[in-house]
C-alpha positions, 0 to 999 in steps of 0.5 A, a space after each residue: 965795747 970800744 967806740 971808733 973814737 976810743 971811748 968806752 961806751 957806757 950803758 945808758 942810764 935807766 933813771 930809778 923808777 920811784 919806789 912805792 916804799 917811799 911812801 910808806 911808812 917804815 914801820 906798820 905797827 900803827 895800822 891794824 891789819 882787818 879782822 886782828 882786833 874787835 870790840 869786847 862785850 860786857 859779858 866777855 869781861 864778865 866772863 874774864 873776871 870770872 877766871 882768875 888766870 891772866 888773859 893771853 890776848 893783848 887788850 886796849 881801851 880805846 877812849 876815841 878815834 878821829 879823823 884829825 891827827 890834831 883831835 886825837 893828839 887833844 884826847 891824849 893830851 887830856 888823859 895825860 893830864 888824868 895820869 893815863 898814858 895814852 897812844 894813838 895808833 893811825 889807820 886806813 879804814 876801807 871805804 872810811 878814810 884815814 882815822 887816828 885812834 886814842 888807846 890806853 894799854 897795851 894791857 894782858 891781865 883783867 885786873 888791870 884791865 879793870 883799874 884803868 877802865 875803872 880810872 877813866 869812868 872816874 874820870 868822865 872817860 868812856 872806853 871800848 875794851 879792843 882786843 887785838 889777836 896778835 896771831 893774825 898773819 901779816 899780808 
């Protein structure tokens, strides 16, 4: 549209509305969606080591979870000196907060399972064998 004095009229400009994706990370594969993962029991690995077919889920050690990222970032740093590399993978706990978790793996197969595990135990470590279902949909 033309004006009466010749110039073109231009649409009022709508200021962008903040995007929530901002905010967000750009990738989330370090929080874990609830219900894709959950602690193994004894007689779960014993059940494990009795078949001698490699394990189809995906396992972690976790050797600790903190509230500090700087905390978690120690524990790393202390496996490291053990020879175990270690991840920390940060996730938002309902009703908990924000932790950050120290992981060793991702491991499929129980024999090496059992050596890490094994290696942290000589090492003063302890460890919860964490399964993660990777058939969990995302949301």
């Amino acid at each position: 549209m033309i004006e009466a004095d010749g110039n073109a009229e231009t649409p009022a400009a709508v200021p962008d509305a903040p995007a929530e994706t901002e905010e967000k990370p750009r990738f989330d594969f370090y929080t874990i969606l609830p219900g894709s993962e959950t602690q193994v029991t004894e007689r779960e690995i014993q059940q494990k080591q009795a078949e001698t077919v490699k394990v189809s889920e995906t396992y972690f050690l976790q050797v600790g979870a903190f509230q500090t990222e700087q905390e978690a970032d120690n524990m790393k740093a202390k496996l490291a000196l053990q020879g175990m590399e270690a991840i920390v993978q940060t996730a938002e706990i309902p009703e908990k907060g924000t932790w950050h978790r120290v992981r060793v793996g991702p491991f499929s197969d129980i024999n090496q399972i059992n050596r890490a595990r094994a290696q942290l135990l000589e090492n003063g470590f302890t460890a919860d064998l964490i399964k993660v279902d990777n058939n969990v949909p995302n949301r």
